[in-house]
C-alpha angles and dihedrals in degrees: 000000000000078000097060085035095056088045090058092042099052084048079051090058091036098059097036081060100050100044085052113137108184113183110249137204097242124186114272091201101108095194085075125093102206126192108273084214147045118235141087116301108235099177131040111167150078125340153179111219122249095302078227092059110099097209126141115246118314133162101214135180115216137212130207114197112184121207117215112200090257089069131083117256110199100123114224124217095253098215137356113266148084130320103222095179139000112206121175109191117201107226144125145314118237135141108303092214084064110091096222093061087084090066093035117042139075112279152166111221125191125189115208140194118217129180127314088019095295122147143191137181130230122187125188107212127199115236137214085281105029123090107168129062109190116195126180114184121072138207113305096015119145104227129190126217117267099019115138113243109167149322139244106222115230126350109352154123149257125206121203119191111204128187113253102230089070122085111236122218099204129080132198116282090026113132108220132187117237108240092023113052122096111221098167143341129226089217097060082215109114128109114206113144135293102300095093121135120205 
């Protein structure tokens, strides 16, 4: 019995610790565009938006950011703007450091215009352990940046698409913090150092 008991204590302590949402000091700049998510980016290129995505034609970068169960989960509104459109697409449930699981898995997908009629794209994608996707904004919402708006349970990853024309800050293998990093500018107009991708 103090076995089982440790065993549902330590799960106690486990789950206490991945559902953790400390407040964090986010940018107040709103020309930036931040990661929703902490983790460790595993894909920075060229990219066709969600095939289930009705935009006009965009080039787009995109950006894969996997999130390993260590780290929070809580997913952060990337940049202010409007939600143009919410689609949750039912799929499967392969490793999210694979890049097909961007096409293949199960996923929420939001649309979002930002200033000056840019948009970008952000996806939370279910993973080989996760199994819920909770999303709490809806179509035509104003959103700040920063602002919490749901969380993936257990090992997963997030996908921004970002428009080309704008330089990107991040680089593959960087960990970045969801509501703090800055992963591009509108502005085109930082200057942060020489992992910018154009």
């Amino acid at each position: 019995f103090p076995l089982i008991g440790l065993c549902f204590l330590l799960i106690l302590i486990f789950t206490a610790y991945f559902f953790r949402d400390p407040d964090k000091v986010v940018p107040t700049n709103e020309n930036l565009i931040l990661s929703p998510a902490d983790g460790l980016i595993t894909y920075i290129g060229p990219s066709d938006p969600p095939s289930e995505v009705e935009i006009e034609y965009i080039e787009f970068n995109k950006i894969s950011i996997f999130l390993s169960i260590f780290d929070i989960h809580v997913n952060r509104i990337p940049a202010s703007g409007k939600i143009l459109s919410c689609d949750y697409v039912k799929g499967k449930f392969l490793n999210a450091t694979l890049d097909k699981s961007s096409h293949d898995n199960e996923k929420n997908i939001k649309t979002m215009k930002l200033k000056n009629d840019n948009k970008i794209i952000f996806t939370q994608v279910a993973g080989l352990i996760a199994r819920r996707i909770i999303s709490n904004v809806k179509e035509n919402q104003d959103v700040l940046i920063g602002d919490r708006y749901g969380i993936i349970k257990f090992g997963s990853r997030v996908d921004v698409y970002i428009p080309k024309n704008l330089k990107i800050y991040v680089s593959e293998g960087q960990k970045v913090i969801g509501g703090q990093s800055i992963l591009s500018d509108l502005n085109n107009s930082l200057d942060i150092g020489d992992t910018i991708v154009k």
